[in-house]
N, C-alpha and C positions, 0 to 999 in steps of 0.2 A: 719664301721666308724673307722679313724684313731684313735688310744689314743692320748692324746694333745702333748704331748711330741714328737711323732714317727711327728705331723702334724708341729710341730717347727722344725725337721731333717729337716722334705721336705722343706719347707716354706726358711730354712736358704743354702738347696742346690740350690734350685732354685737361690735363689738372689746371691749364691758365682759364680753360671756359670754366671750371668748376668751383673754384678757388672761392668764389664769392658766395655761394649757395652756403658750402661747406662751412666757411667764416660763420654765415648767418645763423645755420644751423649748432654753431659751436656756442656762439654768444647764447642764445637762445636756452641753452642747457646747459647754462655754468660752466662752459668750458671744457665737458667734460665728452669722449667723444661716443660713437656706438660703438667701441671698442672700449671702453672705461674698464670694464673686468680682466681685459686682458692688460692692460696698460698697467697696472696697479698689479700683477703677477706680474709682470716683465721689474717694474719698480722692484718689487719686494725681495726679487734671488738676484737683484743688482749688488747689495751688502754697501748701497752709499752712505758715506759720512762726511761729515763737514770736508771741507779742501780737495774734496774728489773733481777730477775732470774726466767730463761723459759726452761722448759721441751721440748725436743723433743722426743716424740716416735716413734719407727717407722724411725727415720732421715735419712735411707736410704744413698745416696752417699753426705748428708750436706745441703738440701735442705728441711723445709724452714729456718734452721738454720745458715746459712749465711745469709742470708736477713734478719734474727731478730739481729744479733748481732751486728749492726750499730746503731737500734734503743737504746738497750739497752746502750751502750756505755760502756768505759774502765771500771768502774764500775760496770756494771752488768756482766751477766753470762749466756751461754746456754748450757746445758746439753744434747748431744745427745745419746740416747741410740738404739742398734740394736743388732736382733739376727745372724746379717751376716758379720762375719769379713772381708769379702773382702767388703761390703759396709762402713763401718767404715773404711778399709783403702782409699774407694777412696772419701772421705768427709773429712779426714782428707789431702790427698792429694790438692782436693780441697781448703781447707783453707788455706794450705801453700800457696797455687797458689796465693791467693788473699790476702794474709798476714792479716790473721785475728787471732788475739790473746784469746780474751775473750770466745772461743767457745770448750769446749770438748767431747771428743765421749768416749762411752762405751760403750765395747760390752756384751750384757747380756743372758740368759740361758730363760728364762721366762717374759714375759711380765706385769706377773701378780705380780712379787717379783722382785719391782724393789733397786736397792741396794743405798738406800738415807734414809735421813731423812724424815718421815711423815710433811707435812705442811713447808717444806722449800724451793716452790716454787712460785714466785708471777703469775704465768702461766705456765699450761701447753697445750700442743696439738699433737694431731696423724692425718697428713696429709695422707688419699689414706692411708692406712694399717689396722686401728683398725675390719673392715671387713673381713681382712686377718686370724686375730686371732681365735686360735681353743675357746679361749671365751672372747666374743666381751666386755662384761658385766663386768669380772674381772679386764679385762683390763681399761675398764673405771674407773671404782671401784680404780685402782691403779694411776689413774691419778688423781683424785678426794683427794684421802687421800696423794700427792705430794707435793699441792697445800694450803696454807695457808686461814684461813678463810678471804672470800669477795676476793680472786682469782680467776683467771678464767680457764676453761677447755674447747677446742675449737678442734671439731672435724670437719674434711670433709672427706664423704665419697658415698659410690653407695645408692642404697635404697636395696629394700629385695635380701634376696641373691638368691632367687627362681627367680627373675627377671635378677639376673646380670650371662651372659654367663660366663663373666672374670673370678667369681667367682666360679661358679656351676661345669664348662667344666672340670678345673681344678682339681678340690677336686675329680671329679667323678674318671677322670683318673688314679688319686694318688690311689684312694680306692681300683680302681678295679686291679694295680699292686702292691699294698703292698701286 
C-alpha cells in the first residue's frame, strides 16, 4: 500500500495530465459537470444565503464552486482548495470566463491540514473526491473542524470502495507500479 503522501503524488499527477481534457469538457457544456444532479443536491441541503462562506474541497476545475458563489453573493465567500495546480488553474480560468469575483482557489499539500482558520466556515463540502483521499476520515474530520458551530458539512460520493471499480482498478494499478 502507497504511504498517504506518495498516494497525494499520484492522485495530484493524475488530475495535472487531466485537468485540461476535463476544462474542455466543462466549457463545452456550460460549465456544468457530469455530476450536475449531484452538484445542485449538494447546493440545495447547503441552506446558502447571501454573506455565507463555503469550503470547497476537492474543487477540481471550479465546480461546484461556481454555482455556490451566486448564491452566496458579493458578500459572501468560497474557498476552493486542491492538491492539483493545473486543476486550480483551470477553475480559476473558469471563473475569469464567467467573471466571478467572490470565489478563491488554493492549492494545498494535504487534505487533512487545511491552511484556514478552525470554525471560519458557514459550510463546507467535498463533491466526488473525499473517496479519493488516502484518509477519507481525516479529511472529513478537517471539514468538520472548518466549519463554525450549527454549520454544515455536505458530502457526495461512491459507496464502499470494494464495490467501486473507479476506485479499486485504480489504487491497484498504482500499487502494483509504485
Amino acid at each position: 500500500m502507497l504511504d498517504p503522501q506518495a498516494q497525494r503524488q499520484a492522485m495530484r499527477a493524475r488530475w495535472d495530465a487531466f485537468a485540461p481534457i476535463y476544462a474542455q469538457f466543462l466549457s463545452a457544456n456550460g460549465f456544468h459537470s457530469d455530476h450536475a444532479e449531484i452538484e445542485q443536491w449538494i447546493i440545495s441541503h447547503l441552506d446558502l444565503g447571501e454573506g455565507a462562506r463555503v469550503l470547497d474541497l476537492a474543487c477540481g476545475s471550479g465546480n461546484p464552486s461556481l454555482f455556490i458563489a451566486p448564491l452566496v453573493g458579493a458578500s459572501g465567500h468560497v474557498s476552493g482548495f486542491d492538491l492539483s495546480p493545473a486543476m486550480i488553474a483551470a477553475a480559476q480560468m473558469a471563473q475569469a470566463e464567467r467573471g466571478i469575483a467572490n470565489v478563491t482557489y488554493h492549492l494545498i499539500t494535504d487534505e487533512t491540514r487545511l491552511p484556514i482558520e478552525p470554525k471560519s466556515y458557514d459550510a463546507a463540502l467535498c463533491q466526488m473526491g473525499i473517496f479519493l483521499m488516502p484518509d477519507p476520515l481525516a479529511a472529513l474530520q478537517a471539514l468538520a473542524q472548518a466549519v463554525r458551530p450549527g454549520g454544515m458539512v455536505a458530502l457526495a460520493t461512491w459507496g464502499k470502495d470494494e464495490t467501486n471499480g473507479l476506485l479499486t482498478v485504480p489504487r491497484t494499478i498504482i500499487t502494483r507500479h509504485a
